[in-house]
C-alpha positions in Angstrom: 35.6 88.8 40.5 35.2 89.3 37.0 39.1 89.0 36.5 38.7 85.4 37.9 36.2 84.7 35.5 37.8 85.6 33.0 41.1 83.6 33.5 38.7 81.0 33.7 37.2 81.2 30.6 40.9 81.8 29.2 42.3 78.7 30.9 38.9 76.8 29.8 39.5 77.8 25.8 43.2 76.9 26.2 42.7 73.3 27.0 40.0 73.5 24.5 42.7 74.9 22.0 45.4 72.1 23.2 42.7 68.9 23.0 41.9 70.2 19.9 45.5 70.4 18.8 46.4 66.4 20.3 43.3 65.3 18.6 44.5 67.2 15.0 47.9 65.4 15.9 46.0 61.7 16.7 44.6 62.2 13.7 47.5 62.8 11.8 49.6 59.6 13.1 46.8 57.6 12.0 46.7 58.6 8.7 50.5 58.4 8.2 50.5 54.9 10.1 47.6 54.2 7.7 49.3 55.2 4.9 52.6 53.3 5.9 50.4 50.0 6.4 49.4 50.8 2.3 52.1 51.1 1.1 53.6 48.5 2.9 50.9 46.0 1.8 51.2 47.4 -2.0 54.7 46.8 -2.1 54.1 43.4 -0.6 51.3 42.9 -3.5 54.3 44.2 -6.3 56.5 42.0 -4.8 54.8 38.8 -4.9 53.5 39.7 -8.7 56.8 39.9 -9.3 57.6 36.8 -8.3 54.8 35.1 -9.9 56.0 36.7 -13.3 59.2 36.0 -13.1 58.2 31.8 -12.5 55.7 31.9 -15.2 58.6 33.4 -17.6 60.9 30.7 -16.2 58.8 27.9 -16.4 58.1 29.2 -20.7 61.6 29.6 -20.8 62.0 25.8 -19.6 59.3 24.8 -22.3 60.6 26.7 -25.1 64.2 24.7 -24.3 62.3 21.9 -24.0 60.7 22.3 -27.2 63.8 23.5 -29.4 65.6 20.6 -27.4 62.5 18.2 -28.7 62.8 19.5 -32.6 63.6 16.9 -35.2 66.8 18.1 -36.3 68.1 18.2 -32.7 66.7 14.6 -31.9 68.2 13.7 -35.6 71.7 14.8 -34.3 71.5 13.7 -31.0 70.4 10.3 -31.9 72.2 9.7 -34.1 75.3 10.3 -31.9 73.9 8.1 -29.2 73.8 5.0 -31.6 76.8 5.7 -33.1 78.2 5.5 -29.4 76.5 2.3 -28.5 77.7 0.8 -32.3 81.0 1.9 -31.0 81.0 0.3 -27.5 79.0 -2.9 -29.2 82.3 -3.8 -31.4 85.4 -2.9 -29.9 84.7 -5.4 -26.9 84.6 -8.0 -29.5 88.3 -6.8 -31.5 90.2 -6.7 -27.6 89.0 -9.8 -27.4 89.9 -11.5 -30.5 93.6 -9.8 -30.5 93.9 -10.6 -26.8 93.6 -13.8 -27.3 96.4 -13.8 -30.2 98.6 -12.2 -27.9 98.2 -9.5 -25.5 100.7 -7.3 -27.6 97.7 -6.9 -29.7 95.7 -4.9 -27.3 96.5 -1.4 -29.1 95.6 -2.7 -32.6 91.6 -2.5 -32.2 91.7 0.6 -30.2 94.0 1.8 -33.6 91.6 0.5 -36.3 88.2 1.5 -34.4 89.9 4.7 -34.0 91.2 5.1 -37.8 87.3 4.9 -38.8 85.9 7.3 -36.7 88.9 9.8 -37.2 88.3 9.2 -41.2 84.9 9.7 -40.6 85.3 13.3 -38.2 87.7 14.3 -41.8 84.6 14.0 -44.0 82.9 16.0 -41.5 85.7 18.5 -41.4 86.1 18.7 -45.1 82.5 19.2 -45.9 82.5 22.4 -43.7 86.2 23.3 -45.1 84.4 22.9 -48.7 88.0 21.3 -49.4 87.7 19.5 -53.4 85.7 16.7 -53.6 88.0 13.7 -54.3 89.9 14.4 -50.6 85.9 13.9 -49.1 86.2 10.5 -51.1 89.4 9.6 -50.3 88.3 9.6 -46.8 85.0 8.2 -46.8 87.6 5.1 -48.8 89.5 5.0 -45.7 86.8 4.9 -43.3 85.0 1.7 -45.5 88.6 0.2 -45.3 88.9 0.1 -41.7 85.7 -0.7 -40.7 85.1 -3.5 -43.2 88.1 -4.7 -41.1 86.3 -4.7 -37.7 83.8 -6.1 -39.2 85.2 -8.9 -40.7 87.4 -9.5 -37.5 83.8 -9.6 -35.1 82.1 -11.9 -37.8 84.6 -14.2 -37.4 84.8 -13.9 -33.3 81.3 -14.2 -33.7 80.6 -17.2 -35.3 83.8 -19.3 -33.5 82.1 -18.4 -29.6 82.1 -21.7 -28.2 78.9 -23.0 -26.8 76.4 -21.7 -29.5 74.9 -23.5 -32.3 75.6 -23.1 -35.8 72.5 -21.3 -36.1 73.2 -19.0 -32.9 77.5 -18.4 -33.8 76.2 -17.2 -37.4 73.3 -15.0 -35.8 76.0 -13.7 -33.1 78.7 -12.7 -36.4 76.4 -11.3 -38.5 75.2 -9.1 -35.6 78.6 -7.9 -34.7 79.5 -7.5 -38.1 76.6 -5.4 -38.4 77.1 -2.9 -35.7 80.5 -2.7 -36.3 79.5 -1.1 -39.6 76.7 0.6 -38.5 78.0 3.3 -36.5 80.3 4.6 -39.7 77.5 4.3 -42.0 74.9 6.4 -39.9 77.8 9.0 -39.1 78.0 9.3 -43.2 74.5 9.3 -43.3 73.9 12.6 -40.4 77.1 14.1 -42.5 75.3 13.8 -45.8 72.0 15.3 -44.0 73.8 18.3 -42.2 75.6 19.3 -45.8 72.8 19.2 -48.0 70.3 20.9 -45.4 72.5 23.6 -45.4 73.5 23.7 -49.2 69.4 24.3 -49.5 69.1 26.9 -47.0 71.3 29.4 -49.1 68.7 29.9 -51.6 70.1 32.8 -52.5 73.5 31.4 -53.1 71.9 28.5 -55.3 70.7 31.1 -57.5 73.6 33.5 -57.6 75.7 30.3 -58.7 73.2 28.8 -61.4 72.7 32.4 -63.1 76.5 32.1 -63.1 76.5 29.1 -65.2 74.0 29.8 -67.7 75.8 33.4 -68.2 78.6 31.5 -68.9 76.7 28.7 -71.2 74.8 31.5 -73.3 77.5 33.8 -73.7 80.8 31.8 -73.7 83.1 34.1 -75.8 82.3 37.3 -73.4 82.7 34.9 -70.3 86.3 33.8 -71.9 87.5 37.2 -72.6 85.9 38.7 -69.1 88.4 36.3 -67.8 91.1 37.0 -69.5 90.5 40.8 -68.7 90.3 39.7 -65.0 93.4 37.8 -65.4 95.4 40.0 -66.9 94.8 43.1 -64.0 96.9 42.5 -60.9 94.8 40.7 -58.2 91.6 42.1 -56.9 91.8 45.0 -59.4 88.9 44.4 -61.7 86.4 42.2 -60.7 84.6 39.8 -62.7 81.2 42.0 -62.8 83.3 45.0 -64.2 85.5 42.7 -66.6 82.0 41.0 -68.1 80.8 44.5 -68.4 83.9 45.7 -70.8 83.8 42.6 -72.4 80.0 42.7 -73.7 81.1 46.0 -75.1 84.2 45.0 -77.1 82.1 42.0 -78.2 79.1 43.4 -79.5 79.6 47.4 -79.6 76.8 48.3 -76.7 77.4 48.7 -73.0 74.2 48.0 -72.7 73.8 44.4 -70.9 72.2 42.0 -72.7 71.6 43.6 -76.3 73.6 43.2 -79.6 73.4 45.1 -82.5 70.7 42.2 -84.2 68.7 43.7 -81.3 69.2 47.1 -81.7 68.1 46.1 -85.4 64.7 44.7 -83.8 64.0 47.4 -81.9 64.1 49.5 -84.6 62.0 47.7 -86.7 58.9 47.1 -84.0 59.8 51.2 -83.1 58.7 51.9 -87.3 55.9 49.1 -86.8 54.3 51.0 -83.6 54.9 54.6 -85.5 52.4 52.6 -88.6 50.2 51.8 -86.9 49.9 54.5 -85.2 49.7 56.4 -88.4 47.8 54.0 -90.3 46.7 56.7 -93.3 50.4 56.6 -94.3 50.7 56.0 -97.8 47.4 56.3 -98.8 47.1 60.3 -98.2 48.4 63.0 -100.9 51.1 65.2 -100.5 52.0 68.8 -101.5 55.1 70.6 -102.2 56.9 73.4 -100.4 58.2 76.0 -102.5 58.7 79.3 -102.0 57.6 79.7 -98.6 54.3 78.4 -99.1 52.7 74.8 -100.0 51.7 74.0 -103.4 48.9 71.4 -103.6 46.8 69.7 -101.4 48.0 69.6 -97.5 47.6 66.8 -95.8 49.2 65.1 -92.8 52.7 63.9 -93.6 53.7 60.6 -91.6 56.2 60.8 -88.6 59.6 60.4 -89.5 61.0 57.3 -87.3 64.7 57.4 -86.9 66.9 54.6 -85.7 67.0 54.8 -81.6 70.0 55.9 -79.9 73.3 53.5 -78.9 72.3 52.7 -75.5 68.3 53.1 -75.5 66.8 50.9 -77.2 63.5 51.1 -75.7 63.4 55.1 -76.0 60.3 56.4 -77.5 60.9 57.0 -81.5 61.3 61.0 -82.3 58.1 62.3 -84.2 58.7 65.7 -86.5 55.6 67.4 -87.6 54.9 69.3 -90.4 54.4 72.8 -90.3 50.8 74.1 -90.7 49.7 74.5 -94.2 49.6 78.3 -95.7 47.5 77.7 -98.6 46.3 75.1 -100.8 45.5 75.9 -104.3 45.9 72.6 -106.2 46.0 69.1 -106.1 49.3 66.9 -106.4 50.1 63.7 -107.9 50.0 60.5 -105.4 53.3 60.4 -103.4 55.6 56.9 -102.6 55.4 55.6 -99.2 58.0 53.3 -98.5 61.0 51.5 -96.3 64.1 53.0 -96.6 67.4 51.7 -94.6 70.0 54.8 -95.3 73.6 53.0 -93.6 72.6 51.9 -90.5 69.5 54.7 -90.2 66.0 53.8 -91.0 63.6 56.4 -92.1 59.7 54.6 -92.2 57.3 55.2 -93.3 58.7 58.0 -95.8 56.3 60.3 -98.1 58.4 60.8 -101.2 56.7 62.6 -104.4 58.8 61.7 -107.6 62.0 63.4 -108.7 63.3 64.2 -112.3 64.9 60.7 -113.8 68.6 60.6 -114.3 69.1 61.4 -118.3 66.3 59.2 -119.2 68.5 55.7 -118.2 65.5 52.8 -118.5 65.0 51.3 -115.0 66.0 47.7 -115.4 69.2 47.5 -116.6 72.3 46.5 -115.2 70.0 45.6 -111.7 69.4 49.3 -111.2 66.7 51.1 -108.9 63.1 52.0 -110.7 63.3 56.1 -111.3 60.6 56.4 -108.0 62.9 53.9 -105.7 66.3 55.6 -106.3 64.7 59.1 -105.6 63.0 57.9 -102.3 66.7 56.5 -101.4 68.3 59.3 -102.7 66.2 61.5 -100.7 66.3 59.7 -97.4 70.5 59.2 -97.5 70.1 62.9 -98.0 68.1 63.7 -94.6 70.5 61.4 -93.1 73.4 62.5 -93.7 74.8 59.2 -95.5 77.7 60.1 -97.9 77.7 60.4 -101.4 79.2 57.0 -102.7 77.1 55.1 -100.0 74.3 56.6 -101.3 75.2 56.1 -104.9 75.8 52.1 -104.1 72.1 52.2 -102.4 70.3 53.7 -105.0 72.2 52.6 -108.4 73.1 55.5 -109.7 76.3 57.7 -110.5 77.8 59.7 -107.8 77.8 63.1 -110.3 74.1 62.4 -110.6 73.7 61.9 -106.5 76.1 64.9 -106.0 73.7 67.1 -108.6 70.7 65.8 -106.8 72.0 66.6 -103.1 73.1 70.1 -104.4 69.8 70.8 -106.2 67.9 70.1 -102.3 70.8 71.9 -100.4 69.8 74.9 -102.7 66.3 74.6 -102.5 66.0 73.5 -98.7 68.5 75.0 -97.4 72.2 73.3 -95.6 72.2 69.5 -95.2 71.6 67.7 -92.0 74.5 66.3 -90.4 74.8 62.7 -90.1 72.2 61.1 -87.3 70.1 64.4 -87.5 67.0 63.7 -89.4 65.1 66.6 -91.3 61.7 66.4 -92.4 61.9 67.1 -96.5 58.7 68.1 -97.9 57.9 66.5 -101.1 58.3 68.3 -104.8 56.2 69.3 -107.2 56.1 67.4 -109.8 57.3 68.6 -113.5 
């Protein structure tokens, strides 16, 4: 008995187990027929967005052709082709006629002359975008007034000789065939003329690559003329024009540097010595003491910067500034020192702090156009920290070259070896006798 009952309860549980297991699978179709229905519908959704995008970017599409169609150079063009069509089919009727009616062997000769015009007229066209010279656009633009003056003359007088019009009406029909027989020609000239120059002033860049151009070559004619030579004489493509107006400016003026001459250099030299014043403005106006010895004798004060002349090829560099060495001692006053502008070659040395130097064997000062005692020592002096030689600076400062060669031996002996030329030396000032 109790084995019955239990089968029972085992069968029981199983079909427990097995509508438990249909249900679980029930379930499961619905959710994937569920899901399939989503994604179904989402992919229908997708689908028609797509399509609405893609008609809205159509339809923009259509306006912006619409719009770039509807722009005023576009209807310019196009209208102006249109009535040079309609000037076209206005006269030509007019010229078969009037031939024809000389002799039908004339039918080829208004088709010839109506032609000639407009090819004349396509041949400015085509020689404006060529860039060919511009007596070829002229000749052309004479040929195209040639042959349609022609047709024009021949409908004027078709036109006023119609029979069955007034005087009044024949004139108003000549003139008006006349009229657009020229009028097709001159608007094509016209569109032409409006095509070039819009173009010409689109290029802004090329308009001002080609007027720098001519004013290099206004301003600077002789460096243009032998840039061109230069060019000329390399073989072809070599050297350009840049590189050739490059060497040039240098074998013209002795600088690579574009643009500056040596009246410039000169310039910059003098505002350098200008800025050094006043930045230096005590210069001249201070006392100065001697170096002897390896100490100072006198009373120390700031010596002004040496300025010397900038460098080939830097004119804008910053001036070099030499210093003085500290002061050791000071035990007495000195006499007032000469501050002054001295040009030493083509070196300038400014301001310059030179004390007095012995006087050359007691010659007076003012004869023969000579240098004052105070004046040939500050050149002296300065031609010596320079480096200029002797007999240029015995021109400059008046004076014999024994005496400037006893002078520069005297400082090379006190002071040591001379600078070499360009190399400037800061030369205390002596004590005076």
């Amino acid at each position: 008995m109790s084995t019955y009952a239990e089968e029972m309860r085992a069968a029981r549980a199983a079909d427990a187990e097995q509508r438990r297991i249909d249900l679980t699978a029930a379930d499961n179709r619905r959710i994937e027929r569920e899901k399939a229905a989503d994604e179904r519908a989402a992919r229908l959704r997708a689908e028609k967005r797509a399509e609405k995008d893609r008609a809205r970017q159509d339809r923009a599409a259509r306006r912006a052709a619409r719009g770039a169609a509807l722009t005023a150079g576009n209807v310019y063009r196009k209208g102006t082709l249109a009535l040079v069509t309609a000037s076209a089919l206005g006269s030509l009727p007019a010229q078969v006629l009037h031939f024809v009616s000389i002799s039908p062997m004339l039918l080829p000769l208004p088709l010839a002359i109506e032609g000639a015009a407009w090819v004349m007229a396509a041949g400015v066209a085509y020689a404006d975008e060529r860039h060919l010279p511009g007596w070829v656009r002229w000749f052309l633009r004479a040929l195209v007034v040639a042959a349609a003056g022609f047709a024009a003359s021949v409908n004027y007088d078709y036109g006023t000789h119609l029979p069955g019009l007034s005087e009044a009406n024949a004139r108003a029909a000549g003139v008006g065939l006349a009229a657009v027989t020229l009028l097709g020609p001159v608007l094509f000239e016209i569109r032409q003329w409006v095509t070039t120059l819009s173009a010409a002033s689109g290029d802004a860049e090329d308009r001002a690559r080609r007027k720098h151009e001519r004013t290099r070559r206004r301003q600077h004619r002789s460096v243009a003329r032998l840039a061109d030579r230069l060019v000329s004489a390399a073989p072809f493509g070599e050297v350009s024009f840049e590189d050739a107006f490059t060497r040039a400016w240098e074998i013209e003026t002795g600088t690579a540097t574009p643009g500056m001459t040596p009246a410039l250099h000169r310039r910059a030299a003098r505002s350098n010595a200008a800025l050094a014043q006043a930045r230096h403005p005590s210069a001249g106006r201070s006392r100065a003491g001697a170096w002897w010895g390896g100490r100072w004798r006198g009373t120390p004060v700031p010596v002004p910067a040496l300025v010397s002349h900038p460098a080939e090829g830097a004119p804008d560099a910053a001036p070099e500034v030499t210093e003085p060495p500290a002061p050791a001692e000071v035990p007495s006053p000195a006499p007032e020192a000469v501050s002054t502008l001295v040009i030493c070659g083509d070196r300038q040395v400014w301001p310059l702090v030179v004390p007095p130097l012995d006087t050359d064997e007691g010659v007076p000062d003012d004869k023969g156009g000579r240098l004052p005692t105070d004046a040939a020592a500050s050149v002296i002096r300065a031609c010596w920290m320079t480096g200029t030689p002797v007999p240029e600076t015995a021109r400059q400062a008046t004076r014999s070259t024994s005496y400037v060669k006893r002078v520069f031996k005297r400082l090379e002996t006190d002071r040591g070896p001379r600078p070499s030329p360009g190399q400037l030396a800061l030369v205390p000032s002596e004590e005076s006798a």
